[in-house]
N, C-alpha and C positions, 0 to 999 in steps of 0.2 A: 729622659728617653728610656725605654725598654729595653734592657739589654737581660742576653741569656744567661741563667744563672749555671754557678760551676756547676760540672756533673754532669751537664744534661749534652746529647749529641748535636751536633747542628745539619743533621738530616730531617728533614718533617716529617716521613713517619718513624722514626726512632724515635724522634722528640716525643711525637703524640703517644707512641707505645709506651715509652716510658710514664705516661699521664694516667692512660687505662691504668695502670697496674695500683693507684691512688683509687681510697675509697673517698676520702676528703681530700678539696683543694686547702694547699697556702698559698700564702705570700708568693714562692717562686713558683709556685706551680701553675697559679695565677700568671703570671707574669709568661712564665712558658706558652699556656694557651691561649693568650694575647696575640704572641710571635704567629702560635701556629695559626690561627684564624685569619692574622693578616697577610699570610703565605697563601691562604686560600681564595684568597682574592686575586693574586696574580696566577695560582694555578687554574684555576675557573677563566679567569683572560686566555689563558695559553690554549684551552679547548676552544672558546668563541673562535679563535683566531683561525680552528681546522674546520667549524662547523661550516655543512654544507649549504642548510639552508638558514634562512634570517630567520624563521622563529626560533629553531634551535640556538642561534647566533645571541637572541635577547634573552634564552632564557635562561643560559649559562652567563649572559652579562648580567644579568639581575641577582643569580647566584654569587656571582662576583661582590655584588658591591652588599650581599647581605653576608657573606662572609668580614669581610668590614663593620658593618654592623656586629656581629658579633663580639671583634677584639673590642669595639668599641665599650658592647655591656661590661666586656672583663675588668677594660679601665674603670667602669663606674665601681666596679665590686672591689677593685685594689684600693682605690680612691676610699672607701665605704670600710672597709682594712684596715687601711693606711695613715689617713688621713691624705694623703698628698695627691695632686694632680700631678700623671705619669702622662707621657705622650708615647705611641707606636712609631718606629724608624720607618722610615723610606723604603720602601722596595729594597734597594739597590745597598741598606744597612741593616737588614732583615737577616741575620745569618742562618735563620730556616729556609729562606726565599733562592737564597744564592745557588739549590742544586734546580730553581722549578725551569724545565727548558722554554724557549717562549713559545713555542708549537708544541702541544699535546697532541696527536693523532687519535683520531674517536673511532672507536670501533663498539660493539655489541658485547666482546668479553669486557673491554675495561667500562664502559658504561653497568655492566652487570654489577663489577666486581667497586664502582663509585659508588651504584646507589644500595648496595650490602654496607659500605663505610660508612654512607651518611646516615643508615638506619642505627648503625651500629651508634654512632656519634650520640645520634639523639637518649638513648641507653644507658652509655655514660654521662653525659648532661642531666639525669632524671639521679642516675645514680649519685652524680654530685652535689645534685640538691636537695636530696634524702639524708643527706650525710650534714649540712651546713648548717649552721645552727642561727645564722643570720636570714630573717624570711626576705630581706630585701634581696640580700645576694641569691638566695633560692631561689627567689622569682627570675632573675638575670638567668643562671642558668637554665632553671627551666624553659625561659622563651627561648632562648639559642638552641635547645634540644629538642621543642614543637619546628624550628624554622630548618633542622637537619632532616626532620621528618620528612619535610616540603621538598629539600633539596632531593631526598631519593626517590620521589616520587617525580620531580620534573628529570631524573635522568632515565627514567625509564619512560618521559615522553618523550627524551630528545631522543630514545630509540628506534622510538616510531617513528617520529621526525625523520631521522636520518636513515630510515629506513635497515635497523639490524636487526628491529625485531619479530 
């Protein structure tokens, strides 16, 4: 299993900010944006949970479960590293997971200020793949960095959806 390497905070975005600041992924670094992505999956639950209407409802669950997807490419890239098959912890032994509350309230600033991160995300993912000298793993990252594109683009639907925009 996944677990966080020394050094790194176990707050999700200290984690991830500490990530930006890498022009190339390692081993732990990897392993870090495993955690964080599978953090994202329950954080994305935590907004379905406030969303007012059901299209906004599925489109923050489908961002759910494609943040999952994500950690998932990360395992193929560590796995592709490594050699070894890594599994991602449970929610509930996620030590990035452990500050996400289970209700996010949705508003029009933090929908702004999500789909700026997720663009931002995709940026770094481009920039991590620029940097890896592995095209397999370059291609993992790149797809998780087109799929954060999609996420800031569906939270500026769920705007409209939920009407802040």
């Amino acid at each position: 299993m996944i677990t966080l390497p020394a050094g790194y905070p176990t707050d999700l975005i200290a984690a991830f900010d500490m990530l930006k600041l890498r022009k190339r992924l390692g081993m732990d670094e990897l392993k870090v944006l495993a955690l964080v992505e599978a953090a994202g999956e329950l954080f994305y639950q935590s907004m379905a949970r406030t969303a007012r209407t059901d299209e906004a409802k599925k489109l923050l669950t489908r961002t759910s479960q494609e943040e999952r997807g994500h950690a998932h490419r990360i395992l193929k890239a560590l796995q592709i590293l490594g050699g070894e098959s890594l599994i991602l912890p449970e929610s509930k032994d996620n030590p990035l997971a452990q500050n996400v509350p289970g209700e996010i309230p949705l508003s029009g600033e933090f929908l702004s200020m999500l789909e700026k991160a997720e663009f931002d995300g995709d940026t770094h993912y481009q920039t991590w793949a620029d940097s890896e000298p592995n095209a397999e793993i370059a291609k993992l990252l790149r797809q998780n960095g087109a799929e954060e594109t999609r996420h800031g683009e569906r939270a500026q639907q769920i705007k409209r959806l939920e009407s802040f925009a």
